[in-house]
C-alpha positions in Angstrom: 136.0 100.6 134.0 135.3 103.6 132.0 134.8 104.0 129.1 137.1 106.0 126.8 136.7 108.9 124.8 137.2 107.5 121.7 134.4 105.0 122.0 132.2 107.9 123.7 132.7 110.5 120.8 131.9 107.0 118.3 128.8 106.7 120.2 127.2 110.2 119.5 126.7 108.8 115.9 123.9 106.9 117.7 122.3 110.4 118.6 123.3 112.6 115.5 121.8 109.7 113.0 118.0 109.7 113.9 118.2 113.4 114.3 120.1 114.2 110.6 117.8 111.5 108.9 114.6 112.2 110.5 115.2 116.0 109.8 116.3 115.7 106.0 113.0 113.3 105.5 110.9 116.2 107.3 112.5 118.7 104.9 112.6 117.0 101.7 108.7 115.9 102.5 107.7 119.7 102.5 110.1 120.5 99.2 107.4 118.1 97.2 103.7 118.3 97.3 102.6 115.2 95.8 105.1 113.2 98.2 102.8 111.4 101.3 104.6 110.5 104.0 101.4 108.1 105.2 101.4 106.0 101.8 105.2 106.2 100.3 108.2 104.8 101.3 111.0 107.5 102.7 113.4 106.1 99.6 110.5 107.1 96.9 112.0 110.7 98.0 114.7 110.0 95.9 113.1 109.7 92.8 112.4 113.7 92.7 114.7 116.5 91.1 116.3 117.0 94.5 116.7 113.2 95.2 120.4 113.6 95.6 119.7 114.7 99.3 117.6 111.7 100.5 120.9 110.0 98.9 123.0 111.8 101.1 121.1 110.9 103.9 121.2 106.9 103.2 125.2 107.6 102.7 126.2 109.7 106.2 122.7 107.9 107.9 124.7 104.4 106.9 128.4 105.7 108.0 126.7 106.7 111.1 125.2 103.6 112.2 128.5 101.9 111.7 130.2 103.9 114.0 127.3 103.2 116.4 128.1 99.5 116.3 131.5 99.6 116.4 131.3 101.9 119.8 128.8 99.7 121.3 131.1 96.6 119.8 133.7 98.2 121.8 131.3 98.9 125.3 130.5 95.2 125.5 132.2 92.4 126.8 133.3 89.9 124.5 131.2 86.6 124.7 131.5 83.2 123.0 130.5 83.4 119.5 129.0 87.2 120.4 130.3 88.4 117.5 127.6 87.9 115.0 124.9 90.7 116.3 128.2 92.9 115.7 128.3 92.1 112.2 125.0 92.0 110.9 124.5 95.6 112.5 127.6 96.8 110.7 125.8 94.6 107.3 122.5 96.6 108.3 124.4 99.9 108.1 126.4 99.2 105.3 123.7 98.2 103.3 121.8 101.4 104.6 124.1 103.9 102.8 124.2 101.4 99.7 120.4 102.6 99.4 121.6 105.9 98.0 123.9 103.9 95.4 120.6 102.4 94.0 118.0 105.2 94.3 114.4 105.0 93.0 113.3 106.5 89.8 110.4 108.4 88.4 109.0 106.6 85.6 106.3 108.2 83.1 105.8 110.5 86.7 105.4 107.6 89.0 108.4 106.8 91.9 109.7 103.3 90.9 111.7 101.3 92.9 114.8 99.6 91.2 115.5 95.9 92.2 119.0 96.6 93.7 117.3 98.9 95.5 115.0 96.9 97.1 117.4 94.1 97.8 119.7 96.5 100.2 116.3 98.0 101.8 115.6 94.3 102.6 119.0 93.6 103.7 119.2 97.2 105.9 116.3 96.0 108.3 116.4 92.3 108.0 119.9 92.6 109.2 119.4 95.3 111.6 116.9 93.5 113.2 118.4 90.4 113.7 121.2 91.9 114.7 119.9 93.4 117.2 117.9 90.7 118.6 121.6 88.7 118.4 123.9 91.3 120.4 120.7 91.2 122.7 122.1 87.8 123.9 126.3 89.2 124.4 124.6 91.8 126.3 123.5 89.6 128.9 126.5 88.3 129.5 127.8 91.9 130.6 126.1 93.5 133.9 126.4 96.8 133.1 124.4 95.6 129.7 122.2 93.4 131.2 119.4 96.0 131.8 118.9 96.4 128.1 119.5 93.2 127.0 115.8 92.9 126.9 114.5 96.2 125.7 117.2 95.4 122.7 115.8 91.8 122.2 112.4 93.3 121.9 113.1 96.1 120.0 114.6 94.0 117.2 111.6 91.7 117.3 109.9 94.0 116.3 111.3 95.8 114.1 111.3 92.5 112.6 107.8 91.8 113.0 107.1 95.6 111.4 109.4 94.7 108.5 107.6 91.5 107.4 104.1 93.4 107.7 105.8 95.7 105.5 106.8 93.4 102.9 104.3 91.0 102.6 100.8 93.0 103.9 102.0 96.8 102.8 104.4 97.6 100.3 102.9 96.1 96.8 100.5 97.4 94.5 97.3 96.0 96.0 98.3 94.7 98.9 95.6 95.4 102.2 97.9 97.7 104.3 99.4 99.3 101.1 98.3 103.3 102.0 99.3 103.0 105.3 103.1 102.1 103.9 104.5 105.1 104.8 103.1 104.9 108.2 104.4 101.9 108.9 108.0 102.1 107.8 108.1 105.2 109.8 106.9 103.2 113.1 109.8 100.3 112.1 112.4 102.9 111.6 111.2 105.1 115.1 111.9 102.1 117.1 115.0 101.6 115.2 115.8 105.0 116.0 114.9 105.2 119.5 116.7 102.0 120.4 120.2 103.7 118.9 119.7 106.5 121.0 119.6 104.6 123.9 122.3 102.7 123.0 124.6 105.4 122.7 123.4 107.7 125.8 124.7 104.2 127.3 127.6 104.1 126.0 128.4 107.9 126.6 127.2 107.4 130.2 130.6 104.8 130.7 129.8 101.1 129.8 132.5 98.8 130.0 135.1 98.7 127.1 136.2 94.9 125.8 139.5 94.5 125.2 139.6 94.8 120.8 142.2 92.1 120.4 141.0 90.0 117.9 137.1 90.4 118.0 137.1 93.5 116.1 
């Protein structure tokens, strides 16, 4: 069954995100020399005169990796109980753009991260990577998923394995892996990244398409 062109045009969002994020990061990082993209965070970009574009880019990255889910919602059969990798991907998303409502601030000239905002950066890539490792499971109930049922299973480990390293060895004052923060957020969000591409080249190359009804 093909799948239709809806659902394929959804799924470019899974190419145009990582490419539109990725580039605006590159480009803000070379608007502001005291900005390192081995030791700060990507939101810290935000706390600078032009933070308003690292804003955009939570916002449109965020609408982008909804549509993403809801094409590869769409590709997959429907399984018992399979919706749940569905919706903590969309939560993942949604929380993404909801960085840009809660941006970080200079204070007395150092970035500063606001609490909101560090509860939706938590939320973005806890939920991401659960989710993934979740809709891993549908997908091997489908056989024109099951190929990647593992890559997307391992992917999410560890970009859930990256994210605790984050939080608990990295991204505090102090902590041991704390000027290699940038680094390593980078590394979580490339395999992120990667595994959305992926996902939507599979999509676009004609996986099948479950019947909505009530599962969306």
């Amino acid at each position: 069954m093909t799948t239709p062109s809806r659902t394929r045009t959804l799924a470019l969002a899974g190419v145009v995100a990582p490419v539109w994020f990725t580039a605006m990061v590159a480009i803000q990082g070379e608007l502001y020399p005291r900005y390192s993209h081995v030791t700060m965070p990507i939101s810290a970009l935000a706390a600078w005169p032009m933070g308003w574009m690292q804003n955009l880019t939570f916002a449109v990255a965020g609408v982008l990796v909804v549509a993403l889910v809801t094409a590869l919602h769409r590709s997959v059969r429907p399984a018992h109980r399979g919706d749940a990798g569905r919706v903590l991907l969309v939560i993942g998303g949604a929380a993404l753009a909801m960085n840009a409502v809660f941006p970080w601030k200079m204070v007395d000239g150092v970035p500063a991260e606001p609490t909101a905002h560090a509860a939706t950066a938590i939320t973005t890539f806890l939920a991401t990577a659960l989710g993934m490792i979740v809709i891993s499971r549908r997908m091997t109930t489908d056989e024109r998923w099951r190929g990647l049922a593992g890559y997307t299973r391992w992917s999410g480990a560890l970009v859930l394995v990256l994210f605790l390293v984050l939080g608990f060895l990295a991204i505090e004052e102090g902590a041991p892996l704390h000027r290699w923060t940038g680094l390593i957020q980078r590394v979580l969000v490339a395999v992120w990244f990667v595994w959305m591409i992926v996902v939507a080249l599979r999509v676009r190359a004609g996986g099948r398409t479950a019947d909505l009804g009530p599962h969306w």
